[in-house]
TORDRENPA-523352 format. One record per residue: x, y, z of N, C-alpha, C, O in turn; residue in one letter. Coordinates in steps of 0.1 Angstrom, whole numbers, plus 5000, padded with zeros to 4 digits. Last residue first. Example, Ala and Ser with C-alpha at 12.3 -4.5 7.8 and 13.67 -1.06 7.14 Angstrom:
2
512849785071513749895071512950005079513450115080S
513249435078512349555078513249675078514249675085A
END
This chain:
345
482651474921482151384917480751394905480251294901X
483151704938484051734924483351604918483451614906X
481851694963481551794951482051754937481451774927X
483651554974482851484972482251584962482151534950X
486451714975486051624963485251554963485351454955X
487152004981485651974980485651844971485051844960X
489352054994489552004976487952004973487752014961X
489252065018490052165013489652135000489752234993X
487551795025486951935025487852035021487152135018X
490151625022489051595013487951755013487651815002X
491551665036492151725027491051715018490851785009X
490551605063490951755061490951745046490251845041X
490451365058489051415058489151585055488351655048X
493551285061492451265045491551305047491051315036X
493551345090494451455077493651425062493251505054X
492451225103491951355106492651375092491951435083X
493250945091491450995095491551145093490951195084X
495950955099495250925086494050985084493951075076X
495750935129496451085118495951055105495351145100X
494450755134493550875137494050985130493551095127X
496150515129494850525120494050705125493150745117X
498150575146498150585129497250575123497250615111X
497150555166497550705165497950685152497950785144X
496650265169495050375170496050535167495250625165X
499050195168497850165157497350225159497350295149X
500350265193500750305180499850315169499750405162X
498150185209498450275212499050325199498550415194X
496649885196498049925204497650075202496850095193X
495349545183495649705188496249705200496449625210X
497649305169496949345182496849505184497749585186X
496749225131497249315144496749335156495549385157X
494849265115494949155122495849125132495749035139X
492349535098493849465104493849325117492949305125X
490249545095490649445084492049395094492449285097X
489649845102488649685106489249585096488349545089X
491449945096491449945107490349835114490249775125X
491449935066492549915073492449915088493549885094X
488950125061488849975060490049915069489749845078X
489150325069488750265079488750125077488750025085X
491650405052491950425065490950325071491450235079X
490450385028491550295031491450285046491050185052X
488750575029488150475023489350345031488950255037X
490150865031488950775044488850615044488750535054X
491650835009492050815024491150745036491150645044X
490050854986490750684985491250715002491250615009X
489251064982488150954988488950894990488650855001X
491151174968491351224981490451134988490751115000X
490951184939491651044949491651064961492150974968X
489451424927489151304932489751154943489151064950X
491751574930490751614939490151454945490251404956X
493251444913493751434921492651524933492851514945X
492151474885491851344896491851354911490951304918X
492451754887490951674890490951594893490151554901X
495151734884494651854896493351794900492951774911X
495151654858495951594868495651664881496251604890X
493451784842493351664848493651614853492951514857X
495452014847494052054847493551954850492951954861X
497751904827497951914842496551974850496751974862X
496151624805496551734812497351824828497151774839X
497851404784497551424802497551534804498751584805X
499151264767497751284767497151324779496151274784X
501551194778501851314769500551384771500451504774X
504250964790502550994793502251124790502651194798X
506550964795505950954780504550994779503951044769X
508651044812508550864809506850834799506250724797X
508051324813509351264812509451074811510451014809X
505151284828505351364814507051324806507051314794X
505251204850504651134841504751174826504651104816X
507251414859507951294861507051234851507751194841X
505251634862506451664855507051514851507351494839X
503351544880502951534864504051574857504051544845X
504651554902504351394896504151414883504751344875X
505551824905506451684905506151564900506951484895X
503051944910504051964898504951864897505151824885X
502251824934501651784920502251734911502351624906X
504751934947504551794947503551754934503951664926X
503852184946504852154944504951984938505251944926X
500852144959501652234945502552174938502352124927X
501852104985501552004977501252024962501251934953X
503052215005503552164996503252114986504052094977X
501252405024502352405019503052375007503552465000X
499252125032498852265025500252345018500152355006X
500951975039500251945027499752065022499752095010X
501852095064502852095058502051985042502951915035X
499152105078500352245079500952205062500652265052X
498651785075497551915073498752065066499052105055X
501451585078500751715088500251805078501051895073X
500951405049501751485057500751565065499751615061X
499851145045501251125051501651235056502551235064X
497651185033497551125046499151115048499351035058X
497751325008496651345017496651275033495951305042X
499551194998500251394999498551335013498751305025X
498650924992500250985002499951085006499951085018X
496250984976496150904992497750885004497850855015X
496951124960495751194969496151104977496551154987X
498150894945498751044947497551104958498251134968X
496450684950497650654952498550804954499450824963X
494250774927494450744938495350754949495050824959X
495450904903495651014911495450924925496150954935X
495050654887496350644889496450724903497050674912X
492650504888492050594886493850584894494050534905X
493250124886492150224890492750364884493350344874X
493749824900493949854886493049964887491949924891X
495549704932494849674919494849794903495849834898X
497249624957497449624948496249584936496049464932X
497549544986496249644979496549644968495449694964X
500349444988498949384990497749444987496749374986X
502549504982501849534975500549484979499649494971X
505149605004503949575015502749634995502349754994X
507149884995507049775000505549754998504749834994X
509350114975507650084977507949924983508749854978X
512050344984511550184980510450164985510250194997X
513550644981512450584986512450444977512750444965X
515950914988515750734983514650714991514550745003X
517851154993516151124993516050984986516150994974X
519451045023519651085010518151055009517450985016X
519750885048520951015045521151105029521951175024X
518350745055518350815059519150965055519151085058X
515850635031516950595033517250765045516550865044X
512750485036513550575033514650575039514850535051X
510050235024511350235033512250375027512450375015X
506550245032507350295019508850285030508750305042X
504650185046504750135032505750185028505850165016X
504150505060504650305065504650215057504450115064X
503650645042504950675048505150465051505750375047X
501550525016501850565022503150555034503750445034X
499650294990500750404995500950525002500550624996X
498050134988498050135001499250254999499750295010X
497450114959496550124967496750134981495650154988X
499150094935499849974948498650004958498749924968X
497850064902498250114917498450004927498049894929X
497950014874498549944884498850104894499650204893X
495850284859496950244858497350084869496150044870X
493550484839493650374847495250314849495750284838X
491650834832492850684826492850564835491750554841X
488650614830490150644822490250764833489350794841X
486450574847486850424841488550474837489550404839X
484950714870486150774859486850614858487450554867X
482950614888482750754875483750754867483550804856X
483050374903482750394890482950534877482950544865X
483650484932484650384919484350394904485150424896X
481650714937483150754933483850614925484450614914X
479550554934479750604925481450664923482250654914X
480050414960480050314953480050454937480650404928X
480950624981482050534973481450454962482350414954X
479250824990480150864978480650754971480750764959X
479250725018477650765011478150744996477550664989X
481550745031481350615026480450665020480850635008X
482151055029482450935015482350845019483150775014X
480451085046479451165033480551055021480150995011X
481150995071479850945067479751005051478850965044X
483751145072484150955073482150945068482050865060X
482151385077482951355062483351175066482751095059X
481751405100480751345091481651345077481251285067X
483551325113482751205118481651195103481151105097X
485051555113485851425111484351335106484351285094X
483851775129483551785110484151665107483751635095X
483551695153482251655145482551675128481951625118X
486451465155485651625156484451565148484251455142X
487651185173486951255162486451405161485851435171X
487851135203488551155193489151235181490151305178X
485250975205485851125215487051135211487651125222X
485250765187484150895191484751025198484651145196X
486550525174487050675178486350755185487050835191X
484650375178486150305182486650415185487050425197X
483050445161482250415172483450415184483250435195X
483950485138483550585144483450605155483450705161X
484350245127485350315134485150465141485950535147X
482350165124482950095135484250175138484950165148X
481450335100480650295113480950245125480350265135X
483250215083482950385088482150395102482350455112X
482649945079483749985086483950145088484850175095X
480150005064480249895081481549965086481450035097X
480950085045480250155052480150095067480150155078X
482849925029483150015036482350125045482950225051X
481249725027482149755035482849805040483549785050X
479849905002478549855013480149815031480049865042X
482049884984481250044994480450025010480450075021X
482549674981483449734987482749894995482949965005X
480449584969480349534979481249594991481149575003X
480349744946479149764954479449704973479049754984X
482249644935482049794938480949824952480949884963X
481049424925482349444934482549574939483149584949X
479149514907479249424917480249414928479949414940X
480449684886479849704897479549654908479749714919X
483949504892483149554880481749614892481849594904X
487749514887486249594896484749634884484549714874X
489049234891488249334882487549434890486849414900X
491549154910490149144910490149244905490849344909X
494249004898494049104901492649104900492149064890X
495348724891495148744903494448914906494248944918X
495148714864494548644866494148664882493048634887X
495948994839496448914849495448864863495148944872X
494149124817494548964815495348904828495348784829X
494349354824493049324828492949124828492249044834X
496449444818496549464831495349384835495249354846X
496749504789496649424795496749384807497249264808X
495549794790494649714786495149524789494349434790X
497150044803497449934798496249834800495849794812X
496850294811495550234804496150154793495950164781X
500450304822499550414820498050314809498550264799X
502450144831501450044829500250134827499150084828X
504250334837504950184836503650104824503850044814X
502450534850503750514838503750434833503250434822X
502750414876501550454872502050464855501850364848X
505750454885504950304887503950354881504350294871X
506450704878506850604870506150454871506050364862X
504650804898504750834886505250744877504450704868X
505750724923504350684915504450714905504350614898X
508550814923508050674924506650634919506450524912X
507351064927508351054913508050884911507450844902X
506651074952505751094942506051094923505451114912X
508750994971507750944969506650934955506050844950X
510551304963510851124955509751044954509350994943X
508851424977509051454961509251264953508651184946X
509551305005507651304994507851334981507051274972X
511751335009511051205007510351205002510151124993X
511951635008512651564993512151404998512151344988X
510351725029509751725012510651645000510351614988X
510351495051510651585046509951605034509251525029X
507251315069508751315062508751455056507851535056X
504851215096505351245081506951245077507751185084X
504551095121505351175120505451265105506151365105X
502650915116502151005125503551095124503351205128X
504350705094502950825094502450865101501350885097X
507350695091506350665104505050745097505250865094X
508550465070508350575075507750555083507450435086X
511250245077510350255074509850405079510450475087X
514450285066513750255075512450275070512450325058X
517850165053516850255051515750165060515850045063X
520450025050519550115062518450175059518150255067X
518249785046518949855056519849935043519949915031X
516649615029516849735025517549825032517749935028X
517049275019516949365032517349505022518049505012X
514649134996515449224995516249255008516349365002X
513248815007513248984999514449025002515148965011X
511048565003511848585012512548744996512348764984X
507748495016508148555009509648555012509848555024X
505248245014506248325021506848405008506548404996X
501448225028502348255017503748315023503848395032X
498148085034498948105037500148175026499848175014X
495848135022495748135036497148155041497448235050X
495748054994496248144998496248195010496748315011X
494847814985493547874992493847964998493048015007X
497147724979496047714969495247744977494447654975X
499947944992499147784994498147834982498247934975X
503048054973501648084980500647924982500647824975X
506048184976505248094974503648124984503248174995X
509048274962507648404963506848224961506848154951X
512348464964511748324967510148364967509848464973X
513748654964514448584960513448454960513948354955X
512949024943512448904952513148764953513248734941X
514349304956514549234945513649054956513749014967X
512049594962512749514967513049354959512049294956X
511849874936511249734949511949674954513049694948X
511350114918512250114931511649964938510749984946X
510050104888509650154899510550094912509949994915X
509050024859509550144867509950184876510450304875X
507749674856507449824861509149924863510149884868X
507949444851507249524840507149674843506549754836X
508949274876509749344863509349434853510149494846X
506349284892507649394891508449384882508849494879X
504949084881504549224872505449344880505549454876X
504948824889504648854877504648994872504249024861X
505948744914506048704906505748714890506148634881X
505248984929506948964932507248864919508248864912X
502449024928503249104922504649054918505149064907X
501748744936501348794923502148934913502348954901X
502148794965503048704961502748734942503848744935X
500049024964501449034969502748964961503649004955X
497348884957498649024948499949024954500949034947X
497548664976497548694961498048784952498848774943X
496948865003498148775001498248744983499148804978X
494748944993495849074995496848994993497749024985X
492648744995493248824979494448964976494849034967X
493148665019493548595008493748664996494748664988X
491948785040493048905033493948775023495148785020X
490048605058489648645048490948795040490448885035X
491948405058491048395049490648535044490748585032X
493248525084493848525068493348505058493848555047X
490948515097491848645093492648605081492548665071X
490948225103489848315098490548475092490348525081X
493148165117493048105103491948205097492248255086X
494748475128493848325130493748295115494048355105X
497748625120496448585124496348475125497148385124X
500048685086499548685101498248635107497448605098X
502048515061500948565070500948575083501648515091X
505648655062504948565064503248625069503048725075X
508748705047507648805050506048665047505648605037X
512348775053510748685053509748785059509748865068X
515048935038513648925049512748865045512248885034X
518648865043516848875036515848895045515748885057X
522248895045520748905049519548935045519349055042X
523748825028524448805044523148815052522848745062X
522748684995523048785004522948735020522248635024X
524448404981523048444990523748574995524848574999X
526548294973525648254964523848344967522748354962X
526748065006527448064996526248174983525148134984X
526048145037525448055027526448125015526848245016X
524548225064525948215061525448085052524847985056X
522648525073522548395063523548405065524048515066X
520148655087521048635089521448495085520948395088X
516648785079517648655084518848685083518848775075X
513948955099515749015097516248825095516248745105X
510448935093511748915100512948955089512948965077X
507049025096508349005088509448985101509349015113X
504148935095504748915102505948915091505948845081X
500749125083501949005077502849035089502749145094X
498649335092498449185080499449105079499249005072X
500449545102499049505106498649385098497749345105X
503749525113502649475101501349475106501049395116X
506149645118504749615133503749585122502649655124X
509349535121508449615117507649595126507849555138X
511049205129511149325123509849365122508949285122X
512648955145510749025141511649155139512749195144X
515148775136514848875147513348945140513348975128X
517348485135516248605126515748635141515748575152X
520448285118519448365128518548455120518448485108X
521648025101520848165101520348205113519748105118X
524247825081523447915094522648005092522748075082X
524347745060525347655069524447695083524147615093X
523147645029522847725038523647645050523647515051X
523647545000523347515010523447665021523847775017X
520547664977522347684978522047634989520847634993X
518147784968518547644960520147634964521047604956X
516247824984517247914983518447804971519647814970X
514747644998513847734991514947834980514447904971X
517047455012515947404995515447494988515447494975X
517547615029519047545015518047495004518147484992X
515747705042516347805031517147695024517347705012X
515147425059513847525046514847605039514847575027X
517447385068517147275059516147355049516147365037X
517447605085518747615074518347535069518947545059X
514547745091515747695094516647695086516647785078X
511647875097512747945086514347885091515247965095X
510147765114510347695102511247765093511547725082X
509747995133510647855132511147715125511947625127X
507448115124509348155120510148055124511248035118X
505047945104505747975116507047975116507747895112X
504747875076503447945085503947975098503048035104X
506147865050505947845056505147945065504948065063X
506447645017505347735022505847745040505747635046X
507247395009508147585010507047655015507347775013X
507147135031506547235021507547375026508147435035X
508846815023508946935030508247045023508447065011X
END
């Protein structure tokens, strides 16, 4: 029998009593979320030794789609297995983490986090979700501040020029198609900032080698589960997950999770929050002057994500999808001209 599975009907009671090393009597499961890359579900477990309920978290797509988000599926299952305990940082406890050898495929079985919900990012969140949000980076960035051995774990791709190069050059294609996807849409000041940082990215990766930390690279509201009745935030969904320039991951929440209005507003505040939090878990050699410059800097990381995510996803577009990829767009392009950070390069 393989633990690997590739269709929810293989999540029966013979696959959990082996993958789950206890017998298992019963389960139901229900689709949860709207994953652009991965299909999750709600199990319902009557099993000894096992929480009442987990979630599976399975590839999505044609064979070719998964191919090619093999190295997303890799960190993912790479995180659950080797580098959330070394971290700081709020996740979901993992009970089971298998991947095929050409990573096409992978399951996952996790945490349930009820009640807490996923964010919406056409909606944003309050400021005590975002504070928390940005306390959570801090300590995840923290955890592993120009840790040198971050570069020894086997599944994380190096970025060396080469790679750089290639991620620019795709990310240029995918500026282009999403332009084309959006057009009447878009403002003209949208269309050319999505053109000046794809032009930016292959030097934006390169210029600032330090500091460097484990970023989760995709953080944002829909990535993140919030509890409803208290500021609690849990980081989901590590599949971007690499080694970079920590402010990323801070520029690419404040910059695309909140209504323009309410970033302008806040985000002062919120800085002050992260560098306060990095400063209280030890990180000392850090200015807040440098913490303001990265943070100019990470503002590329929106566009950059956004289009790629929208030519990568493997998701049926929908009406929801195109209003999450167009608030991302408009709001990181905005924040990138308030900060001037193709300038700041």
């Amino acid at each position: 029998m393989t633990l690997i599975v590739t269709s929810p009907g293989d999540l029966n009671r013979d696959w959990l009593t082996q993958a789950l090393g206890t017998e298992v009597r019963s389960v139901t499961l229900e689709p949860i979320g709207t994953g652009q890359s991965a299909s999750t579900y709600r199990l319902t477990i009557d099993a000894n030794d096992c929480p009442a309920t987990l979630i599976a978290k399975l590839a999505k797509g044609s064979e070719d789609a998964r191919r090619r988000l093999a190295t997303a599926h890799r960190n993912e299952v790479g995180f659950y297995r080797v580098l959330a305990e070394t971290l700081d940082i709020r996740v979901p406890a993992c009970r089971y983490a298998a991947i095929s050898p050409d990573a096409t495929s992978f399951t996952l079985l996790l945490e349930d986090l009820s009640p807490r919900l996923p964010g919406r990012q056409v909606d944003g969140c309050s400021f005590g979700h975002a504070a928390e949000s940005v306390r959570n980076l801090a300590r995840l960035h923290a955890s592993r501040w120009n840790d040198e051995a971050l570069y020894d774990v086997d599944f994380l791709v190096p970025l060396t020029e080469e790679r750089a190069a290639f991620l620019a050059d795709m990310a240029h294609t995918a500026t282009d198609q999403f332009i084309a996807r959006y057009a009447d849409q878009l403002s003209t000041d949208d269309v050319t900032t999505l053109r000046d940082v794809a032009a930016a990215l292959l030097e934006w990766q390169m210029a600032h080698p330090e500091p460097f930390s484990l970023i989760h690279g995709d953080y944002r509201l829909d990535n993140l589960m919030l509890h409803p009745a208290r500021d609690d935030v849990v980081a989901v969904d590590w599949q971007t997950l690499t080694v970079a320039l920590p402010a990323r991951d801070l520029g690419y929440f404040i910059g695309t999770s909140l209504p323009t209005g309410q970033r302008r507003a806040e985000e002062e505040r919120l800085l002050a929050t992260y560098f306060e939090e990095l400063q209280s878990c030890g990180v000392r050699a850090y200015s807040s002057e440098r913490c303001l410059a990265d943070y100019r800097l990470g503002q590329l990381h929106g566009p950059m994500i956004t289009v790629l995510g929208s030519m990568t996803s493997t998701g049926t577009r929908d009406h929801d999808g195109d209003e999450m990829f167009l608030s991302m767009a408009r709001r990181s392009c905005t924040a990138v001209r308030d900060h001037q950070s193709i300038n700041a390069l």
